[in-house]
C-alpha positions in Angstrom: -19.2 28.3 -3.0 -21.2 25.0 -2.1 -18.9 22.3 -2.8 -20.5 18.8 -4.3 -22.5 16.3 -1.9 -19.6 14.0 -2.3 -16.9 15.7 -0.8 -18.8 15.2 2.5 -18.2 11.2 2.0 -14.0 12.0 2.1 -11.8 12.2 4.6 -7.7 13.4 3.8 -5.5 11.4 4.0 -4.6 10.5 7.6 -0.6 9.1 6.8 -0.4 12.4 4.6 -1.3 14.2 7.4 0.7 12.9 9.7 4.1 13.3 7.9 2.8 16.7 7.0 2.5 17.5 10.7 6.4 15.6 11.0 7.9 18.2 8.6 6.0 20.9 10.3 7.8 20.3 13.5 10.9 19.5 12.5 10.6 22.7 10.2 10.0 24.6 13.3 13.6 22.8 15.3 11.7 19.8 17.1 13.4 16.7 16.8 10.4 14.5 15.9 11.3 10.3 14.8 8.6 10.1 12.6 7.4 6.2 11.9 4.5 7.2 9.7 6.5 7.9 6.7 5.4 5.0 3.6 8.0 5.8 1.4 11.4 3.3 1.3 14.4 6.3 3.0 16.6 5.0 0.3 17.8 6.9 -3.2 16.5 6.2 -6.7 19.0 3.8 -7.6 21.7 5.8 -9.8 20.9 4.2 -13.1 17.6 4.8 -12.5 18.4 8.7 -12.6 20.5 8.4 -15.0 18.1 7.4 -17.8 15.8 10.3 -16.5 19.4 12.5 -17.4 19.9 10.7 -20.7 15.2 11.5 -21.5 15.9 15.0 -20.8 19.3 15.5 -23.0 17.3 13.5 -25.8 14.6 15.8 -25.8 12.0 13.3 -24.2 9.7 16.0 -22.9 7.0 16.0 -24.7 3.6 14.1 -24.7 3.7 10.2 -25.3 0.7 7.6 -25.9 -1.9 8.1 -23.1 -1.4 5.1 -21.7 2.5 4.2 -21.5 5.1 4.0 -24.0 5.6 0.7 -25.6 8.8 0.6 -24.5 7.4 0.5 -20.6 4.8 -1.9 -21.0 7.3 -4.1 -22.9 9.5 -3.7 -19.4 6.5 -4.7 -17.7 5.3 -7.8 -19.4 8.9 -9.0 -19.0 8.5 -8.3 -15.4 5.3 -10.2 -15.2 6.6 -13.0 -17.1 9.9 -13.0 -14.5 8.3 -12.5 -11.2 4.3 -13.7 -11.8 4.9 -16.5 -14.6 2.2 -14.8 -16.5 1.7 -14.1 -20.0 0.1 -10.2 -20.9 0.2 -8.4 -24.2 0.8 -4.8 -25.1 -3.2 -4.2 -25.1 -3.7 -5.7 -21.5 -1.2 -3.0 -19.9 -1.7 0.7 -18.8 0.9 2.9 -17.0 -0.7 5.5 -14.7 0.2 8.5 -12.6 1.1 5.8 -9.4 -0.5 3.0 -8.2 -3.4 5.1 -6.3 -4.0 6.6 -9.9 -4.7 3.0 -11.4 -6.7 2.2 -8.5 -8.6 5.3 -8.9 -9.1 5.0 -12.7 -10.3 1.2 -12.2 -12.9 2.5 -9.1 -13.6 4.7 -12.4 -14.3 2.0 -14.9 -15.9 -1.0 -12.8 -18.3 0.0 -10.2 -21.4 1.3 -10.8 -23.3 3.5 -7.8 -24.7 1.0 -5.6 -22.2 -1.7 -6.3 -20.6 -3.3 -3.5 -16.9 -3.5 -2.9 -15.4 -5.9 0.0 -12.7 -4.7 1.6 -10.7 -6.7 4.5 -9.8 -4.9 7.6 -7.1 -3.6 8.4 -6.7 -1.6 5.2 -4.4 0.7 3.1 -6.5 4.3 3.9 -7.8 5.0 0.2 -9.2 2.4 -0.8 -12.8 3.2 0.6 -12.6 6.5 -0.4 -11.7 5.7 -3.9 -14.6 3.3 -4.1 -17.1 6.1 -2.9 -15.3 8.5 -5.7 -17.2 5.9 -7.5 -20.2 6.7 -5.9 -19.7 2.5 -5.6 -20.4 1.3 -1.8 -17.2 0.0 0.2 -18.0 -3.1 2.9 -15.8 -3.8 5.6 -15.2 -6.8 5.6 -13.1 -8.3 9.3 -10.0 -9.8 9.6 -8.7 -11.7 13.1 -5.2 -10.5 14.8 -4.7 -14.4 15.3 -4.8 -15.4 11.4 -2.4 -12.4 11.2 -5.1 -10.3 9.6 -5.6 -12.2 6.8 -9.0 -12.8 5.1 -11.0 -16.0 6.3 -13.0 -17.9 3.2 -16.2 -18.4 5.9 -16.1 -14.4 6.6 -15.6 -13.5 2.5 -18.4 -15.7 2.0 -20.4 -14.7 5.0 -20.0 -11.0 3.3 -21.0 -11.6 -0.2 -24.6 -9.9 -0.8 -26.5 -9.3 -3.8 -24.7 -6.3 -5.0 -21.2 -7.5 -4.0 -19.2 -6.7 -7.5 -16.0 -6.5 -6.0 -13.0 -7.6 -3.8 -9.6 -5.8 -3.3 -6.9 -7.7 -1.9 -3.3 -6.1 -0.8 -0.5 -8.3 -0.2 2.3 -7.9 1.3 -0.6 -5.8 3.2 -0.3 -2.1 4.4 -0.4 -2.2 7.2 0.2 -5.1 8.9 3.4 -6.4 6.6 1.3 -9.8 5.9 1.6 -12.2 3.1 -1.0 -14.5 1.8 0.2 -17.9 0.7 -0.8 -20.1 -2.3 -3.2 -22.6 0.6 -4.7 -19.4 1.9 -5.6 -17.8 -1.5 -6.5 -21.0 -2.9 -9.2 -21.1 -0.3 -10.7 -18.2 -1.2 -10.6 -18.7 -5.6 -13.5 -21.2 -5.3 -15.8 -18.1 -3.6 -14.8 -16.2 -6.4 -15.1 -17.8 -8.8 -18.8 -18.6 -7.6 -19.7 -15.1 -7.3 -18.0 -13.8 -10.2 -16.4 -11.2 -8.2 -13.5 -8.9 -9.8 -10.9 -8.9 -7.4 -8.1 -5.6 -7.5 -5.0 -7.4 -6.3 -2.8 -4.6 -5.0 0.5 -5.6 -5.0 2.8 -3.0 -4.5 5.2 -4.7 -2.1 5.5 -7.6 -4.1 9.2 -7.5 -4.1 9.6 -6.4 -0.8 9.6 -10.1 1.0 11.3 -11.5 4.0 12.7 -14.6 4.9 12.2 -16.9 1.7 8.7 -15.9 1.4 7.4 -16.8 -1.5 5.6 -14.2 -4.0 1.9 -15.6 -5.2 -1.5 -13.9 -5.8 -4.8 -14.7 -6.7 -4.3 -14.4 -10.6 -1.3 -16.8 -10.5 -3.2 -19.4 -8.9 -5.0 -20.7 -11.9 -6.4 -19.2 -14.9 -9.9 -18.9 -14.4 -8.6 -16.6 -11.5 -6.4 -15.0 -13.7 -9.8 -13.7 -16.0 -11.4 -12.1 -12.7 -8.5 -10.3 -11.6 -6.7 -7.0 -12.4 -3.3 -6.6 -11.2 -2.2 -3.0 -10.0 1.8 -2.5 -9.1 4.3 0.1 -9.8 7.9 1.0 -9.5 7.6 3.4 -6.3 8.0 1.0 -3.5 10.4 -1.7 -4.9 13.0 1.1 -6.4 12.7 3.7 -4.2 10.9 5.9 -6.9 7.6 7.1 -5.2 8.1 11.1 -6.2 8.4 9.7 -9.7 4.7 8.6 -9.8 4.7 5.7 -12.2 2.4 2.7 -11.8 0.9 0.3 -13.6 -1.8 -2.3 -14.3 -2.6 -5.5 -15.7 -6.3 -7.1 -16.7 -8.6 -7.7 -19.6 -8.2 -5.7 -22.4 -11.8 -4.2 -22.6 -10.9 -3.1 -19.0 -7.4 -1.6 -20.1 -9.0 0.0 -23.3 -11.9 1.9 -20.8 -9.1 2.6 -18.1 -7.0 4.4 -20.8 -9.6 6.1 -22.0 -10.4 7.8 -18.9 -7.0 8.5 -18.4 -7.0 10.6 -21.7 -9.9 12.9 -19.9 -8.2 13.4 -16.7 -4.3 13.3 -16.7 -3.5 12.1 -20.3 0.0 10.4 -20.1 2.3 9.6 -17.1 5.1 11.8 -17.3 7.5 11.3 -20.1 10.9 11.2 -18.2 9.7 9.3 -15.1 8.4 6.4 -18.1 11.9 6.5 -19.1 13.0 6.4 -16.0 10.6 3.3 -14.8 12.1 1.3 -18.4 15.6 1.3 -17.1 14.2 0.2 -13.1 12.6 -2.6 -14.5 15.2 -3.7 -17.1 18.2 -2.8 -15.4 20.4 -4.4 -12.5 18.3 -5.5 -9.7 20.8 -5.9 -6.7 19.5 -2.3 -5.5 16.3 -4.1 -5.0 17.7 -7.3 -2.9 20.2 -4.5 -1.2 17.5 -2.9 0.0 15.1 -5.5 1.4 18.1 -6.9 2.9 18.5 -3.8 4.5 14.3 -3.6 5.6 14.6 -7.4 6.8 17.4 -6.4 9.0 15.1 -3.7 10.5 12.3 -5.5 10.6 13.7 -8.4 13.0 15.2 -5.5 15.3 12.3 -3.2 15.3 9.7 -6.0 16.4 11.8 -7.1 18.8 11.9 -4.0 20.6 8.5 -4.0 20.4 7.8 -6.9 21.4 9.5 -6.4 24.7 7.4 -3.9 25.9 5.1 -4.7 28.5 1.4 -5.1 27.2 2.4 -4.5 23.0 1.3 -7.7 21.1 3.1 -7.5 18.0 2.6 -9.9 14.6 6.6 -10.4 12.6 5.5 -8.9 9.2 6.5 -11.0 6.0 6.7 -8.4 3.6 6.5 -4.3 3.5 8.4 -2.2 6.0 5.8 -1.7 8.7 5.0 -3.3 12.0 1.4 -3.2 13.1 1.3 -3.4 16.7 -1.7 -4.1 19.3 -1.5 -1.6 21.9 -5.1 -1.8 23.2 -3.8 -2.8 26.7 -2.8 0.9 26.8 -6.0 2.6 26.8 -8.1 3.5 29.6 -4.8 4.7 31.2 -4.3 8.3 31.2 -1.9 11.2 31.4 -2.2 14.6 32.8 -6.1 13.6 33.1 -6.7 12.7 29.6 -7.4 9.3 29.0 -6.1 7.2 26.5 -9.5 6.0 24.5 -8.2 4.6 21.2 -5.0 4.7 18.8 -6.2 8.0 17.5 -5.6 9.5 21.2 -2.4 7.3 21.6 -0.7 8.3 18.3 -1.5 12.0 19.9 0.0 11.3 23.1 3.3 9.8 21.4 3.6 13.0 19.3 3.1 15.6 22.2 5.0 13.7 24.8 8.1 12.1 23.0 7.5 14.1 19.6 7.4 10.6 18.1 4.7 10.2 14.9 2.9 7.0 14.1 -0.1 6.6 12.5 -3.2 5.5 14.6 -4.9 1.9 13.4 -8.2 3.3 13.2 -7.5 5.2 10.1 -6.9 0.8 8.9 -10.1 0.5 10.5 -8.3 -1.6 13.3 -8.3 0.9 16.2 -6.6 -1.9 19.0 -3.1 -1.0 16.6 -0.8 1.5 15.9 1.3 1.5 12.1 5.1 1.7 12.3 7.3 2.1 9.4 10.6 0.6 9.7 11.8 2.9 6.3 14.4 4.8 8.3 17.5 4.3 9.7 18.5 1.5 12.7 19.4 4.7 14.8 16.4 6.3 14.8 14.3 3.0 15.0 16.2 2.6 18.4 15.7 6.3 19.7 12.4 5.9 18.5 12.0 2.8 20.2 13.4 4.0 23.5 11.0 7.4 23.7 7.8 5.0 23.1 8.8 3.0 25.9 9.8 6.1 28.0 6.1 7.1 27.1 4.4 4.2 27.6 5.6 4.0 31.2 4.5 7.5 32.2 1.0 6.4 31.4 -0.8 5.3 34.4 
């Protein structure tokens, strides 16, 4: 059966893949420390399960309005209005199968084939294959290890063509745990504005902040900003929910009205209990949430400085997220048992054969000089971990 021309554009999912392989391994009786997991190692809070209890005993199982509850999207304007400052109504909200289903839908809705999306580098794996789903044209756009990865207004500018219709931005950034502040994003409003670009600010770490860094994006830094933007969050990273599959967005109305009504032709509704389930996260006590970044900050400041004293590894302190993204680059041209280390892909390979250690290789960021580490497991295995990578580094010659 031939399959369509598109699938040939798609690549899998290479963090996916690599926690596949993990289970696989460990399946099999290999102890493997796996830092390529993206999911927080924490429970759902207990409340949180609980009101997914109390939908089931109520009978709560059946279909509800394609696009959210009211219930939900009333949890998430008050959320908006708490963390964001900003004002949405009832009609400027859609909930969604997770945050890679709004992003998907919204692919869906805005691009047209042809259009041209700008995407900074590194970034999270999907989003330029979601944009060619859209048969919509992703540019690369660079980012510099010393501005910690973040976008440059001369280089957005420099990449703005004549069919540039979009910009995603992700911050706290997967991968490289950086944060953009007001100053920064305020440098780059008065491109957009100018080119009437619709940014997709992904901010699905918003909550997950270190050391008094203070949450902002683009929409909150003025209103005119606030028009060109469409928010996309969710409840799986900041409560631990990511099996649950609930996200979210927030934008124009005309947009929400057109991403709901795809949504009615593909998945219809979120599912019923997990929108129940997402009410009481949002509502409910939120010392689960500052428990566990507490808990990720803690790691974070011991993980990077293991890393950073190995010989050679570069490493930028993230500000948000739990992963480290590492420079490594000094490692390859060395080799072991005549294979040579080339790039992060053969690196990541070496780690997992070697030290059964899994990390995800920068180039699937587009950043090959890096590796991605997760901190979302426990302090013992970040320092076993840590102490087999340098045990493998060292046998590279």
């Amino acid at each position: 059966m031939k399959l369509s021309e598109r699938m040939s554009q798609i690549q899998p999912s290479p963090t996916l893949a690599i926690n596949t392989k993990a289970k696989t391994l460990r399946a099999a009786g290999v102890d493997v420390i796996s830092f390529g997991v993206g999911e927080p190692d924490f429970d759902t809070p207990e409340h949180i399960c609980l009101a997914a209890v109390d939908a089931i005993k109520d009978g709560f199982t059946r279909y509800t309005p394609v696009g959210g509850i009211d219930e939900l999207k009333d949890a998430i304007i008050i959320d908006f209005q708490r963390n964001y400052g900003l004002s949405y109504g009832r009609e400027e909200i859609v909930v969604s199968c997770g945050g890679k289903h709004s992003l998907y839908n919204l692919a869906q809705v805005l691009f047209d084939p042809g259009d041209e999306i700008l995407i900074p580098a590194p970034y999270w794996v999907s989003y330029p294959d979601i944009v060619r789903l859209a048969d919509a044209v992703p540019v690369i756009v660079p980012t510099y290890e010393e501005d910690h990865f973040k976008l440059r207004p001369e280089v957005l500018e420099e990449a703005i063509a004549a069919k540039s219709k979009g910009l995603i931005l992700n911050s706290p950034s997967n991968p490289t745990g950086s944060t953009y502040t007001r100053e920064e994003l305020e440098k780059l409003a008065p491109i957009v504005l100018q080119h009437g670009l619709t940014v997709i600010s992904d901010d699905i770490y918003y909550r997950i902040l270190f050391r008094g860094q203070p949450w902002v994006n683009l929409s909150m830094v003025g209103d005119d900003l606030r028009k060109q933007t469409i928010i996309v969050n969710g409840v799986s990273k900041t409560y631990a929910m990511t099996g649950w599959r609930i996200g979210y967005l927030a934008g124009p109305a005309e947009v929400v009205a057109a991403v709901t009504k795809i949504q009615s032709q593909s998945t219809s509704n979120p599912n019923s209990i997990a929108q129940k389930a997402a009410v009481a996260a949002l509502t409910g006590p939120q010392h689960c949430v500052d428990e566990m970044v507490a808990a990720f900050e803690k790691r974070c400041d011991h993980m990077t400085s293991r890393l950073e004293s190995l010989p050679g590894v570069r490493v930028i302190r993230p500000t948000g997220t739990f992963y480290i993204f590492a420079n490594f680059s000094s490692y390859y041209g060395r080799a072991y048992d005549n294979q040579v280390i080339g790039g992060s892909l053969d690196l990541s390979a070496y780690l997992m054969d070697k030290v059964h250690l899994a990390v995800v290789p920068g180039v699937a960021f587009g950043e090959d000089s890096c590796l991605r580490f997760s901190f979302a497991i426990s302090m013992e295995q970040i320092d076993q971990g840590m102490d087999r990578l340098g045990e493998a580094l060292t046998a590279l010659r």
